[in-house]
N, C-alpha and C positions, 0 to 999 in steps of 0.2 A: 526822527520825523514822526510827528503822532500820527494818528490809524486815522483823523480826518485826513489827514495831507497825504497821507498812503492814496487812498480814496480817488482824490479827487487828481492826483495824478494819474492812475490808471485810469478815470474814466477819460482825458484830456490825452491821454496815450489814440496816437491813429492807429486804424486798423489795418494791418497787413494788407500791402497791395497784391493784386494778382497777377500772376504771369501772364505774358502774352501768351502762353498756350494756354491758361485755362481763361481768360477776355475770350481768344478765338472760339474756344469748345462754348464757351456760353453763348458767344453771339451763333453758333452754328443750329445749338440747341432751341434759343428762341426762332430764327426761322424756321425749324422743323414745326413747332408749337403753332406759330402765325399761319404754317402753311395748312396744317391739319386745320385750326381756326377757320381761317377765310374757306377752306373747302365745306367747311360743314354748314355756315353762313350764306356761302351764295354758290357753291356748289364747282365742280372741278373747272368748266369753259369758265367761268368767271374769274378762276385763283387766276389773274396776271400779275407775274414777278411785281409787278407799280402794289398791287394793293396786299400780295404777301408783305413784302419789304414794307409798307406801311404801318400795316399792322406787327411787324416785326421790331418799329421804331427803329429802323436802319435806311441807310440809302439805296435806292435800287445798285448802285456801285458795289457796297458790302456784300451786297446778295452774291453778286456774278464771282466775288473773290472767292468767297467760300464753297458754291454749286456752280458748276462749270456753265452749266445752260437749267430751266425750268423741267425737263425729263430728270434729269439728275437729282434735283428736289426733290423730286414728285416721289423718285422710287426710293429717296431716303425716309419722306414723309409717311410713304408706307409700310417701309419695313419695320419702322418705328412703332406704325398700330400694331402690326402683326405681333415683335415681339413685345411689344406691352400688353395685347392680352396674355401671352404667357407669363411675363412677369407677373401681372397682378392676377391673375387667373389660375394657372398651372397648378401650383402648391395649395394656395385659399381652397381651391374648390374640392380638391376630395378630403374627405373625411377619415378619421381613424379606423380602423377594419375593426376596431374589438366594440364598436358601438350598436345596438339592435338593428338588424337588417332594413325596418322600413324607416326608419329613422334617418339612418345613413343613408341612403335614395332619397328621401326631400333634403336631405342636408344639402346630396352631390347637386341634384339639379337647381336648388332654390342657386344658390352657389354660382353654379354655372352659367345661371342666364343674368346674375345679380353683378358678377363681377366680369362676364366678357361678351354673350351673346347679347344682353341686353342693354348693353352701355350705349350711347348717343355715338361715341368712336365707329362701335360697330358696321352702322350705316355707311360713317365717312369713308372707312377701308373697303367695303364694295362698292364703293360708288366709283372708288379707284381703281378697282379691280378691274370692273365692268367699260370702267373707261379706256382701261390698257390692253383692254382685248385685243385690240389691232396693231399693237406694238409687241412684234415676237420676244425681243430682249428682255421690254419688262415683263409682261407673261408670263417667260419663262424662269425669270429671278424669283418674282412671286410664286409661283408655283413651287417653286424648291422651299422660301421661307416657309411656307401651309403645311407641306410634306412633312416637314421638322416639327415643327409642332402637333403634325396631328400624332407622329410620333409617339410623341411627350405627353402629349393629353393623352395617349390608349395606353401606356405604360403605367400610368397616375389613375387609370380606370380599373386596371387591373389590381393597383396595390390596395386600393378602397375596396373593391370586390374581390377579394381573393375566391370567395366561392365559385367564381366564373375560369381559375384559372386553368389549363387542361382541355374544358371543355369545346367542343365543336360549333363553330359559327360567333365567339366570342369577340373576335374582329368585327364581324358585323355587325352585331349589337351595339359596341362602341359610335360604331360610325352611323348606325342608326338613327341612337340616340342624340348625339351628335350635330347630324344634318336637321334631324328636325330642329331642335334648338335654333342652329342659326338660320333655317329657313323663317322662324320666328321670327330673328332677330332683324331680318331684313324687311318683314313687315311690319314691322314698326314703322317706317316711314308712314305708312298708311294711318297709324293711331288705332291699331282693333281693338274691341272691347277689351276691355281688363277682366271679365270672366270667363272670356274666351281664352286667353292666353293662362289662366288659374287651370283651367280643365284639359288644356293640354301638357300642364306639366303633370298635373296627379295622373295622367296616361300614362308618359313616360317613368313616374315614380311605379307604376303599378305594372307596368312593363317589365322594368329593372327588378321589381320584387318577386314576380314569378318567375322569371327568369334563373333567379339567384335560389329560390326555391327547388326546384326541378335541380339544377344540377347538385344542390344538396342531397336530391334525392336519388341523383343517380338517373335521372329521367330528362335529362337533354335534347329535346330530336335533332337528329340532324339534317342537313337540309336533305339527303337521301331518302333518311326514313320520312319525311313530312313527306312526299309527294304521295301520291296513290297509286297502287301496284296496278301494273297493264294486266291485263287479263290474259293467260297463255292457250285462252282458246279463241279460233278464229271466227270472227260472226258469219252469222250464218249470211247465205247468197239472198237478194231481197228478192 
């Protein structure tokens, strides 16, 4: 056979069909997709199974086979955001520890709001959160997924800043840090200035940098030492 007739039989060669289990994982994975879609488009009261399945290019029939009821979706559709910030976020976002200290601080934060606080998802996943408030079971699913990752993300703060490791209140700076970010992230929805959201990361980079200074220097406070000592005499009677 010559190397044209090679050729043109493999291209005329079909391509491997797929199992019904990996059909089902795909059709399950696109309504996760459409679901996340339609919520971010016209928001959580409006995702009904007719216009997920729609935009899912499935039948509302398909839908029910694979998620038992719309709750069911909903809390797959979010675990999905949750652990997709970690996926794409967790690893990306801290930087190597042997890089120069303020460096590595804009790395971590540009990073952090570039690949998970600041993504368009981010919105969608509190908008679900916020919606599941009154639903104890999902609340409290979600609540465990966040736990897990905040986890992961303070474990991945610490390997980027090793200078903080040991030190007192190190936790809380993570989470500090942290909160404010995705308090950012949530106003987004609002559209705030883009100099305003610049000037609150070079805080948090210059936060991170003193911070990492001081306990290089052995000069940590901790929350004990910050307060101000009472006075051990008694005031006088007016």
């Amino acid at each position: 056979m010559t190397t044209v007739a090679r050729a043109t039989t493999a291209r005329a060669r079909p391509a491997a069909r797929r199992t019904h289990a990996e059909r089902s994982q795909a059709t399950r994975q696109d309504l996760i997709a459409a679901t996340i879609r339609v919520i971010e488009e016209r928001g959580l009261e409006n995702a009904s199974t007719f216009e997920i399945s729609k935009a899912a290019g499935v039948t509302p029939g398909a839908l029910q086979h694979h998620f038992a009821s719309k709750k069911a979706l909903i809390l797959r559709a979010a675990t999905e955001l949750v652990h997709s910030d970690d996926g794409n976020g967790n690893m990306a976002v801290w930087p190597r520890p042997d890089i120069p200290l303020r460096q590595r601080a804009h790395a971590a934060i540009t990073a952090a709001w570039q690949l998970i606080y600041g993504r368009p998802s981010y919105v969608t996943m509190w908008s679900i959160f916020m919606a599941c408030r009154t639903d104890p079971e999902l609340l409290h699913h979600l609540a465990l997924e966040r736990e897990t990752l905040r986890v992961r993300m303070a474990e991945g703060f610490l390997q980027a800043f090793p200078e903080l490791v040991g030190t007192e209140g190190h936790a809380s700076l993570a989470n500090l840090i942290f909160s404010a970010l995705r308090g950012m992230g949530v106003q987004e929805m609002f559209r705030p200035p883009a100099q305003l959201c610049a000037g609150q990361h070079a805080i948090l980079v210059d936060l991170l940098v003193i911070r990492c200074k001081q306990a290089n220097a052995g000069a940590v406070p901790s929350p004990a030492l910050a307060r101000p000592a009472r006075s051990a005499r008694r005031p006088s009677p007016v």
